[in-house]
DRENNU-129193 format. One record per residue (C-alpha): residue in one letter; x, y negated, z negated. Coordinates in steps of 0.02 Angstrom, whole numbers, plus 50000, padded with zeros to 5 digits. Layout:
<a,<X,Y,Z>>
...
END
This chain:
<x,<53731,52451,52183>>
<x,<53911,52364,52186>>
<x,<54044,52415,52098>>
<x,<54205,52323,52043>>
<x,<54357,52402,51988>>
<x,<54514,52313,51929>>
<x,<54656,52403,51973>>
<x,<54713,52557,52069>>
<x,<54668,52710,51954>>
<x,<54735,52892,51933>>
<x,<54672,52999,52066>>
<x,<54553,53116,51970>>
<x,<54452,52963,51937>>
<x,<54449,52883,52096>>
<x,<54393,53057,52205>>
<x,<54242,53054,52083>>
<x,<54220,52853,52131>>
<x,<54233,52926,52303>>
<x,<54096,53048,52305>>
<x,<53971,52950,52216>>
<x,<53893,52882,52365>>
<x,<53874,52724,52290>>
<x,<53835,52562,52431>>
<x,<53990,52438,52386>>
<x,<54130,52452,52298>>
<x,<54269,52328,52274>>
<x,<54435,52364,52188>>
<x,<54577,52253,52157>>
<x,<54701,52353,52252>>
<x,<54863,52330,52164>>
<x,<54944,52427,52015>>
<x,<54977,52264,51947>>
<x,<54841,52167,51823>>
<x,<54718,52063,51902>>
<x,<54731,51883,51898>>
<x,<54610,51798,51806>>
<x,<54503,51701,51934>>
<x,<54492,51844,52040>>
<x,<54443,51938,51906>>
<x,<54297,51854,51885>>
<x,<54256,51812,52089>>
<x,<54258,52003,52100>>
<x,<54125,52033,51948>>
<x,<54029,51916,52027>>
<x,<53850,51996,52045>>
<x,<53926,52176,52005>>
<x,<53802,52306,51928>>
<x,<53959,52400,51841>>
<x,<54137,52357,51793>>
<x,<54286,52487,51776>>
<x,<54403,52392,51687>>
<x,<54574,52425,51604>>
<x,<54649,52355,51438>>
<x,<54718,52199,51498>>
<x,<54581,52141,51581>>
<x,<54480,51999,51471>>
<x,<54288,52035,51487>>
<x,<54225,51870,51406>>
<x,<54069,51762,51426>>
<x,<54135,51654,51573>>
<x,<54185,51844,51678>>
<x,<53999,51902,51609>>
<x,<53894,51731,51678>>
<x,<54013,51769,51838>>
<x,<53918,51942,51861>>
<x,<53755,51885,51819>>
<x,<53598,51965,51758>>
<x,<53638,52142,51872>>
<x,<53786,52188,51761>>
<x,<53708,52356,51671>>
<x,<53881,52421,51609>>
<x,<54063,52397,51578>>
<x,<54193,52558,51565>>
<x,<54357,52523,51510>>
<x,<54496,52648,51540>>
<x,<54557,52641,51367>>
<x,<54502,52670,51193>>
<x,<54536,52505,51116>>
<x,<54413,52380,51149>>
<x,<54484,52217,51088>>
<x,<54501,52132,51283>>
<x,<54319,52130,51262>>
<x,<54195,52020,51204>>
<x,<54082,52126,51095>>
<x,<53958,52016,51033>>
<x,<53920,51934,51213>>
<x,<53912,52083,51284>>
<x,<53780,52147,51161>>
<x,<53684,51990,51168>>
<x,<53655,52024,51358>>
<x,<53610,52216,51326>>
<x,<53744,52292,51412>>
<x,<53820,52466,51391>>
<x,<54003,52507,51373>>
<x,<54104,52656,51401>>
<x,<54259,52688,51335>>
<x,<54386,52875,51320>>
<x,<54415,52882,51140>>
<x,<54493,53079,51104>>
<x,<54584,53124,51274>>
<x,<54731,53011,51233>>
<x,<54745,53088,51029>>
<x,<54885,53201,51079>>
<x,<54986,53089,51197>>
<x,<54988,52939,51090>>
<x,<55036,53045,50945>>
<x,<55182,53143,51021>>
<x,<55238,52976,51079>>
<x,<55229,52905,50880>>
<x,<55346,53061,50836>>
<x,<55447,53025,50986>>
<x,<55477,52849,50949>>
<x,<55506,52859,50739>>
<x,<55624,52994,50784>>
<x,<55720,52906,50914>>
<x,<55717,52732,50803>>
<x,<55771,52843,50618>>
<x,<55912,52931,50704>>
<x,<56005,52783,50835>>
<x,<55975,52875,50982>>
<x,<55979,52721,51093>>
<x,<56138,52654,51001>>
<x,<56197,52835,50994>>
<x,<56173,52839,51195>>
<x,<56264,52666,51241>>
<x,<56413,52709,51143>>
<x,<56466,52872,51230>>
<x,<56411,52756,51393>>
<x,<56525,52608,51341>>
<x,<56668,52694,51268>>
<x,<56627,52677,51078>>
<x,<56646,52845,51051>>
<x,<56793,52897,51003>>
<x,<56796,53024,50877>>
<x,<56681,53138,50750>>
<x,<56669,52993,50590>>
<x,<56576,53053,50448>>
<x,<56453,52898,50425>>
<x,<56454,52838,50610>>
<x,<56289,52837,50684>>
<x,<56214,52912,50541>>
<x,<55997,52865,50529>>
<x,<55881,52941,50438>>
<x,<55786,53118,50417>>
<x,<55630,53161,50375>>
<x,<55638,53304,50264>>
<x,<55594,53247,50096>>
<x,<55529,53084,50131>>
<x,<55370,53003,50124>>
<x,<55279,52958,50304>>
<x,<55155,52807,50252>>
<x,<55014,52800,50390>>
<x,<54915,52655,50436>>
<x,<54750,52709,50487>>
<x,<54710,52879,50476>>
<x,<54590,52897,50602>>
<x,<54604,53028,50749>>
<x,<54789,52970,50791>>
<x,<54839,52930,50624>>
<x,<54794,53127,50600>>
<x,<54885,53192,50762>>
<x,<55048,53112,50684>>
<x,<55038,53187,50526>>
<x,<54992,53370,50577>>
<x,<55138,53337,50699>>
<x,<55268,53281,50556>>
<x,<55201,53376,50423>>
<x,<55325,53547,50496>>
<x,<55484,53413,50478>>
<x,<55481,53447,50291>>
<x,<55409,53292,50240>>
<x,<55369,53306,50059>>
<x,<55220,53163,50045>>
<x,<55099,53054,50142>>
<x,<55026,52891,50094>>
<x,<54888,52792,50180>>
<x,<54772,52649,50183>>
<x,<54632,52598,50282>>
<x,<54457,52527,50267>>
<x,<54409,52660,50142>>
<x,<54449,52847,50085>>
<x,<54448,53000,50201>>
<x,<54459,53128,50085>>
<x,<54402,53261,50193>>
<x,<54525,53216,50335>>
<x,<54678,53185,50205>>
<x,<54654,53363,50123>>
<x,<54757,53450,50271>>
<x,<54898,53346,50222>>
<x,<54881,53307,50046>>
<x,<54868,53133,50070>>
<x,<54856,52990,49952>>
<x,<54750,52835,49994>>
<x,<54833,52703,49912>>
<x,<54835,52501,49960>>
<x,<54927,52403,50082>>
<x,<55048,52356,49943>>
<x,<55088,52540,49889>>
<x,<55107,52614,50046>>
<x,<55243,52490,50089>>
<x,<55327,52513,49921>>
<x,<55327,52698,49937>>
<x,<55369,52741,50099>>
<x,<55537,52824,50201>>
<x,<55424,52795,50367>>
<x,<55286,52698,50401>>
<x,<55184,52722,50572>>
<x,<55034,52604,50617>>
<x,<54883,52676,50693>>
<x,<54763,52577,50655>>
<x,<54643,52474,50781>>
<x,<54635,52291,50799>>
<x,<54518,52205,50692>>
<x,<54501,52014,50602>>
<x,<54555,52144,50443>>
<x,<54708,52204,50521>>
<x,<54761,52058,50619>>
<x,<54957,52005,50561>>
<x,<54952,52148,50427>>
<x,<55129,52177,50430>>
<x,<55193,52013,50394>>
<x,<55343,51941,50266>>
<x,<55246,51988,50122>>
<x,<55221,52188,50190>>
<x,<55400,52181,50239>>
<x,<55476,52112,50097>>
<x,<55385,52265,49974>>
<x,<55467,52393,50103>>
<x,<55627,52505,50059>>
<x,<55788,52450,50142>>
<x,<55796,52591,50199>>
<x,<55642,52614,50289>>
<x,<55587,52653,50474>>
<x,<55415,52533,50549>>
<x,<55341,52605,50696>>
<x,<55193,52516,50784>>
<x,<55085,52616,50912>>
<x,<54933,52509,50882>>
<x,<54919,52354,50953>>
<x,<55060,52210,50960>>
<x,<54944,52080,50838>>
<x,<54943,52189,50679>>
<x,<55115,52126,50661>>
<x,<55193,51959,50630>>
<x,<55356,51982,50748>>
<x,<55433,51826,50676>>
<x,<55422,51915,50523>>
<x,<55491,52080,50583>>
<x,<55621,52017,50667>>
<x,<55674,51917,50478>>
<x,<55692,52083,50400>>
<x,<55775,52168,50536>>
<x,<55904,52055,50565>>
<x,<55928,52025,50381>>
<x,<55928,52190,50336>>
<x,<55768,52185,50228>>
<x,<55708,52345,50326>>
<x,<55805,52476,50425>>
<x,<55747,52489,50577>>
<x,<55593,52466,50671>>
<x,<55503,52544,50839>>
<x,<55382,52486,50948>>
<x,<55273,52546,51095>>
<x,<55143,52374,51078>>
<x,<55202,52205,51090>>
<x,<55119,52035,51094>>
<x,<55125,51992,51198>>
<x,<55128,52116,51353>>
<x,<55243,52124,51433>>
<x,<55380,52059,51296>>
<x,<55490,51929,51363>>
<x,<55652,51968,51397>>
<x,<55723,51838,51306>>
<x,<55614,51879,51175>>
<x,<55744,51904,50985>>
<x,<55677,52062,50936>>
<x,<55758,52130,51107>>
<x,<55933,52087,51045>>
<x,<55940,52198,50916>>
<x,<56005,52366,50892>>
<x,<55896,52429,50765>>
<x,<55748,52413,50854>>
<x,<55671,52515,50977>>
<x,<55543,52432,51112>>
<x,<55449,52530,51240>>
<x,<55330,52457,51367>>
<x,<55165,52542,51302>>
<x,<55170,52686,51363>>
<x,<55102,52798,51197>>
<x,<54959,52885,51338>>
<x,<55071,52900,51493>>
<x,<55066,53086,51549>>
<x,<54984,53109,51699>>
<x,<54861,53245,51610>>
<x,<54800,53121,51492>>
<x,<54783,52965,51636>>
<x,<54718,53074,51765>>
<x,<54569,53134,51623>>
<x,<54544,52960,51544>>
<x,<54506,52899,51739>>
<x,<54391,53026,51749>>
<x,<54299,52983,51603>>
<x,<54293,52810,51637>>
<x,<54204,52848,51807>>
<x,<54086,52975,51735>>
<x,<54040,52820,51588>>
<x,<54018,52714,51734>>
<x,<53917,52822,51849>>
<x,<53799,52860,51700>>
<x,<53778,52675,51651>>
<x,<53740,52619,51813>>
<x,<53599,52767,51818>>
<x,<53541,52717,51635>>
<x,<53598,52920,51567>>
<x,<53704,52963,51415>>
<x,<53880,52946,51421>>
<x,<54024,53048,51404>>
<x,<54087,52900,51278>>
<x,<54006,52746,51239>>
<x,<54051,52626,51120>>
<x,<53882,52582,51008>>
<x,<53867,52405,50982>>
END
């Protein structure tokens, strides 16, 4: 059996790599992304690929490996670097960790609206720079979320995390959209499903959690942003394309929103240069919505196990049906 893995990976997952006694395995030994080319020179003839987000698993990568390629794990719940449809053509399995990362990501959401609503990065540069000189009674002031209404984009197992997380902040309503109505799911927060249009409209705070799909693809564009409050807070811990950052950067820097966060860009890593970065009212982070070492050190782990039973044609911990 040979093996390919495309970056270093958190040492929980790599001791089970270790003792699985399998014949060859090749790792691109770096904590920095592949390159391309040798991406695909290293999945050449590979029975089983542990790839990470950024890696793109498309048809030229999959003739590369060949007919032996039983199963791809990626170390990450999104699945969008991947070419589903190829990869089901050829019968191959895929593994993904879906769950471990629920709590992380959403404590990260929380983290990130709060930091973006009340200035904290302004807040911090001013008493660095010198701008602080005095208590002012409208200096610095953001926004709270007692008695607002938190619009949620995607209420799936995230989307749910943030809420039960803001719901003790006192906010009075949530809103949210998606493919269809979760009833069952919205009952713990009294949730309203309502359209794209209406959430926008309505809410104090809106957080995206949705996944990448054709469907979601630019979502938040002028139109979204233009039906928002001016007053409102974005936050985007989904992935960078569900917004048009042209168009976010319009109604920050005109004012049309309040303020926006971000933990997803597109792309990844956001040029420095890039416009958004020169504001002050929003708030980028380099994707970091999993990054404790619990939740890396578990979702490595998982991604092994997937691999390990792929490559021995048994269940997985996590696969993703095609």
């Amino acid at each position: 059996m040979k093996v390919f893995i495309t970056r270093r990976i958190p040492p929980e997952g790599q001791a089970l790599l270790d003792q699985a006694g399998i014949s060859e395995i090749k790792r691109w030994d770096s904590d920095e992304p592949i390159p391309n080319e040798d991406l695909v020179k290293g999945a050449a003839g590979a029975h089983g690929i542990l790839c990470l987000l950024t890696d793109k698993i498309d048809r030229k990568l999959l003739d590369a490996a060949g007919k032996n390629l039983k199963v791809i794990s990626t170390l990450s719940v999104g699945v969008d670097h991947l070419d589903l449809d190829e990869i089901k053509k050829r019968g191959i399995r895929v593994g993904y960790t879906p769950d471990v990362l629920t709590d992380a990501t959403a404590e990260l959401a929380v983290s990130l609206l709060l930091t973006t609503s009340r200035r904290l990065p302004e807040s911090i540069e001013e008493v660095k720079n010198g701008g602080w000189t005095s208590w002012k009674p409208l200096w610095m002031c953001g926004y709270q979320l007692s008695n607002s209404t938190v619009g949620i984009i995607g209420l799936g197992r995230i989307g749910q995390a943030i809420a039960r997380r803001l719901k003790p902040f006192g906010v009075q309503k949530f809103v949210y959209t998606g493919r269809q109505p979760k009833p069952l799911e919205a009952s713990e927060f009294q949730a309203e499903f309502v359209s794209v249009e209406q959430l926008a409209a309505q809410s104090d705070f809106i957080v995206v959690s949705c996944a990448l799909t054709p469907e979601t693809k630019k979502l938040c564009n002028k139109d979204f942003f233009q039906k928002m409050k001016k007053t409102a807070v974005f936050v985007n811990i989904s992935r960078g394309d569900v917004v048009n950052q042209e168009d976010l950067y319009e109604a920050l820097s005109n004012g049309q929103i309040a303020a926006a966060g971000l933990d997803v860009t597109s792309p990844e890593p956001l040029p420095t240069n890039h416009p958004l970065l020169s504001l002050k009212n929003c708030v980028i982070l380099p994707h970091i919505g999993s990054a404790t070492y619990a939740t890396r050190n578990t979702m490595a782990a998982i991604a092994v196990k997937n691999l390990l039973a792929g490559l021995k044609g048994e269940p997985m911990l996590n696969e993703f049906k095609l």
